[in-house]
C-alpha positions in Angstrom: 2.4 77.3 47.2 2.4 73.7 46.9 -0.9 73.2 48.0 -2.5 76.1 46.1 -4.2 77.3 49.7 -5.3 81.0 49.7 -3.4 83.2 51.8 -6.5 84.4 53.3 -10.1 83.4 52.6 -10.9 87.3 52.1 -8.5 87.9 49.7 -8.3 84.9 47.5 -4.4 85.9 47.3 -2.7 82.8 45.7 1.4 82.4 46.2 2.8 82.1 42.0 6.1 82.0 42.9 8.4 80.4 46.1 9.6 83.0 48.3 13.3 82.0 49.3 15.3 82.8 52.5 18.3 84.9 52.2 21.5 82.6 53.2 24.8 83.5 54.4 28.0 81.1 55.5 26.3 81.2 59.3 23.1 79.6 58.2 22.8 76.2 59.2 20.8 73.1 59.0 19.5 71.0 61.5 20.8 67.8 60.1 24.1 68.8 60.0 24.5 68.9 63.6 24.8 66.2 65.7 24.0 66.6 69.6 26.1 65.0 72.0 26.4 65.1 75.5 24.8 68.1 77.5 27.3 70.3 78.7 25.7 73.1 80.9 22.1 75.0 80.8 22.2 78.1 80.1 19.0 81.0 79.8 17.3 80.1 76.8 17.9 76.3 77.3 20.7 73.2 77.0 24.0 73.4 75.8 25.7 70.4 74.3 28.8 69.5 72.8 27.8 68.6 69.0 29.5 67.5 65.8 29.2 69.8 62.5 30.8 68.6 59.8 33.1 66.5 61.5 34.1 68.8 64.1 33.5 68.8 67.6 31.4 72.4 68.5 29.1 74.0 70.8 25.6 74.0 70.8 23.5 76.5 72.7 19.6 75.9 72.0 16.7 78.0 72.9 13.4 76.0 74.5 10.9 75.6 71.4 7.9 77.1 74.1 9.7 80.4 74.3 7.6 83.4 72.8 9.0 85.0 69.3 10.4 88.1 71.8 12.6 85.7 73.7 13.9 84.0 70.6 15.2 87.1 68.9 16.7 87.8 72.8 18.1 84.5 71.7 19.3 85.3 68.3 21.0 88.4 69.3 24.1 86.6 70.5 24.5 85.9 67.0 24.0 89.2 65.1 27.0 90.7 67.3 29.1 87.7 67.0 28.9 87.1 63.0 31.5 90.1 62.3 33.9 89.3 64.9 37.1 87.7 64.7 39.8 87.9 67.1 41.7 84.4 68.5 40.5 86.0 72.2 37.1 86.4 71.1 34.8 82.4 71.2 34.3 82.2 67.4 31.0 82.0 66.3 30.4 79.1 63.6 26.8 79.6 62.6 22.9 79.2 63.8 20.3 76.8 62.4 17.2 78.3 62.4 14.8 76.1 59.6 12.8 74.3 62.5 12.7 74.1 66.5 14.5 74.0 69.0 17.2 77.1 67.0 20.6 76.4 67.6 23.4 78.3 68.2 27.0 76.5 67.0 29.9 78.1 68.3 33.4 76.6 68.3 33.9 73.8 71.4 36.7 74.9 73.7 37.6 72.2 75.7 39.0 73.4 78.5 35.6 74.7 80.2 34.9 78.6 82.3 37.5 80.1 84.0 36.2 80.3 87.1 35.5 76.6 87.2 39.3 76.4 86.5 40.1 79.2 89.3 38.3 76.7 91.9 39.2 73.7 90.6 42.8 73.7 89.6 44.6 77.1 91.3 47.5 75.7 92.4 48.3 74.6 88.9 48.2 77.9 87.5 51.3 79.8 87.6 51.6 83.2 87.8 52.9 84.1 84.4 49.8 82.1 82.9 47.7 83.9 85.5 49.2 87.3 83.9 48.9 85.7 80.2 45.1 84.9 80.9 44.5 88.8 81.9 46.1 90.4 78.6 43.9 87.7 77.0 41.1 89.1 78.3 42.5 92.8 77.8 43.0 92.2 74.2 39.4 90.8 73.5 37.7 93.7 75.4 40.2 96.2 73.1 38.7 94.8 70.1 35.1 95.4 71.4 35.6 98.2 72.4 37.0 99.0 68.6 33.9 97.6 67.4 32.1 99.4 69.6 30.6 96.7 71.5 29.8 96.4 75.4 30.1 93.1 77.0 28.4 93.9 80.3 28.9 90.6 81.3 32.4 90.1 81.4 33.1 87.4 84.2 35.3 84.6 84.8 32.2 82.1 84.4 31.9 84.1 81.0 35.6 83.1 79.9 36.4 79.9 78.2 40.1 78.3 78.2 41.4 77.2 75.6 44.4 74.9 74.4 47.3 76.2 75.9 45.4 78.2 78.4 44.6 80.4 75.5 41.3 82.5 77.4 38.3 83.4 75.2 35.6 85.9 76.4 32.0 84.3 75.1 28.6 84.6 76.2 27.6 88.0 75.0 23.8 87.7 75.3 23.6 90.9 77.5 25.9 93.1 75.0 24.7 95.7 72.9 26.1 97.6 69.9 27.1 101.2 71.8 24.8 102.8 69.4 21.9 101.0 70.5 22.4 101.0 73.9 20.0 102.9 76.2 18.8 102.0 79.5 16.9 103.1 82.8 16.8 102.4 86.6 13.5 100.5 85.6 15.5 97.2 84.7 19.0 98.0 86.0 18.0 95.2 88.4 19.1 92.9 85.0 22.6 93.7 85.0 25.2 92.2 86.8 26.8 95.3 88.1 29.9 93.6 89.4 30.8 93.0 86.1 29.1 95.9 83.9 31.3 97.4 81.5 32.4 101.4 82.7 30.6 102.5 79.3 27.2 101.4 80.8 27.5 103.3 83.6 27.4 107.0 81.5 23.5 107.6 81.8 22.5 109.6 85.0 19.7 107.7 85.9 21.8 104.2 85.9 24.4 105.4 87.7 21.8 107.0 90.2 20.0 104.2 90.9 23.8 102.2 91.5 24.5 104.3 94.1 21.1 103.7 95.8 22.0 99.6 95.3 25.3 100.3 96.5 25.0 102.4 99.7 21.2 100.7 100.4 23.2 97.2 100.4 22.8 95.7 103.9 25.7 93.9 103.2 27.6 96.9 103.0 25.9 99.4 105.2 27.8 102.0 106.5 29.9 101.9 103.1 31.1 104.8 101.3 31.0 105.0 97.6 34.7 104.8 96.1 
């Protein structure tokens, strides 16, 4: 509009007025975040510990060479998280989207994956705060499942602690609103089935092609199906 350019030589369209992005509270800018240290890689590319308005948060960021398919893959993460609120749920701050590489901002909590923690420092959990981290994660997968979200996904890699060993399920790029959920045997191969949710196990052909994974295991030849 600024430039008076045509929108297309054929048309000889001119843009009168500016067309303006609707914003809400989760869209961010760019040069309100501050990167800091890298903290992990994830699929779509780094995460980093950040600053956002004075606050220490998470970033996630997706690789600006990534085709417009794999950003809204991206993106998705966001969409589910915006509505959510639950203290055992990671809280999702916002996502700046005006140039590349699009960020993800989550809140930062500092006490890193579970499983790390599980490896790491065992012995100096306690078995009451073993029990506390489990209705954690019991009470965050009751309010998905009120929301009618499946995790798919839900790991102890995919659980952050927090102060006070306070656990937080994140990382829900692999969940899907039960509505929209559909899938074949074609790309069960995606899914960690370890972890997959009961729900996503109600369509014939997954759970078909589970057993054939399961029994066909060479690991666990000679197993029975429970």
């Amino acid at each position: 509009m600024s430039t008076q350019t045509q929108v297309t030589k054929a048309s000889n369209a001119m843009i009168r007025n500016p067309i303006s992005k609707v914003k809400d509270e989760h869209d961010l800018r760019h040069e309100d975040i501050l990167l800091d240290t890298k903290l992990g890689q994830g699929h779509f590319g780094d995460i980093h510990k950040a600053t956002f308005k004075n606050k220490p948060v998470a970033v996630k960021t997706c690789k600006a060479t990534v085709d417009a398919a794999m950003r809204r893959k991206f993106l998705s993460e966001c969409y589910i998280l915006k509505n959510y609120n639950h203290p055992n749920i990671v809280k999702l701050i916002g996502m700046a989207t005006d140039r590349h590489p699009i960020y993800i901002v989550m809140e930062l909590v500092q006490g890193g994956d579970l499983l790390k923690l599980l490896r790491d420092d065992s012995k100096t959990l306690s078995v009451p705060e073993r029990i506390k981290m489990s209705e954690d994660a019991a009470s965050g997968m009751a309010y998905l499942e009120g929301k009618s979200c499946i995790h798919r996904d839900l790991a102890a890699r995919n659980c952050l602690v927090g102060t006070k060993n306070i656990l937080k399920i994140s990382d829900f790029g692999m969940s899907r609103e039960e509505e929209e959920y559909q899938i074949d045997s074609n790309n069960m191969r995606q899914i960690p089935i370890k972890w997959t949710a009961p729900e996503a196990m109600n369509y014939e052909s997954v759970v078909d092609d589970w057993l054939r994974h399961w029994t066909c295991d060479p690991r666990i030849a000679g197993s029975t199906p429970a």
